[in-house]
Steps between C-alpha positions, in 0.01 A plus 500: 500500500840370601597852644217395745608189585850572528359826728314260717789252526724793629259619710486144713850464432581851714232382754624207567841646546362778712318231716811268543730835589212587753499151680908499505492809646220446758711183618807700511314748724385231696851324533604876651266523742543171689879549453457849625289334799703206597852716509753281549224178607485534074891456423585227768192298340615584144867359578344187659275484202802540273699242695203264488473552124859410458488204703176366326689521149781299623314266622316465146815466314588217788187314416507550143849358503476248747143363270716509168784259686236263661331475180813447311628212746124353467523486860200759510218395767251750670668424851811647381357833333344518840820494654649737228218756551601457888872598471357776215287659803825488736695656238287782468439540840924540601494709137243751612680459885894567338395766287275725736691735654432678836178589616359279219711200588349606857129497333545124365673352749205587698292306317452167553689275259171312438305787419789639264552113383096547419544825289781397331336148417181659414702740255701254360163245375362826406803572237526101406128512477517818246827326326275225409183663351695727265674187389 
């Protein structure tokens, strides 16, 4: 009886792993292909990506920090985490700007600073927002 079960419980165990291997594999595969169609579009959007990444988590610590000495003061009000999430955007905009090299740098400048400004907002209240519910 327990040599079944514990046959059974291998048996979904393997397929399980076998399914989870298959999916990280097909995405891999996937990942190739668009990198092998984009060329070189694929590593100038990567860097920017990188750079925007970067940016983003300096900006996060800048908020964090700037929320911990506002609250500590008692000087905390929602005008001035507006203003704080403001210079947090800026920062992560020149971050992602500084950091980008060549045709990258090329790629974001492009980009309108309110569009990039958007991302990087929408990314940032995406990461507080996920910061929050596992707390």
């Amino acid at each position: 009886m327990w040599t079944q079960i514990l046959a059974t419980v291998v048996s979904l165990a393997v397929t399980a792993v076998l399914g989870i291997v298959g999916k990280v594999i097909q995405g891999w595969s996937k990942r190739e292909k668009v990198k092998a169609e984009m060329g070189e579009a694929y590593t100038i959007r990567q860097e920017a990506i990188e750079a925007i990444e970067v940016g983003v988590a300096r900006a996060q610590q800048q908020i964090v920090d700037s929320a911990k000495a506002l609250a500590a003061s008692g000087d905390i009000t929602s005008d001035k985490l507006k203003d704080e999430l403001k210079k947090a955007e800026k920062l992560a905009i020149n971050t992602a700007l500084e950091i980008a090299t060549g045709p990258a740098a090329e790629y974001l400048t492009k980009l309108a600073t309110d569009t990039v400004g958007n991302a990087i907002g929408g990314l940032i209240d995406l990461v507080l927002g996920n910061r929050k519910a596992k707390q």
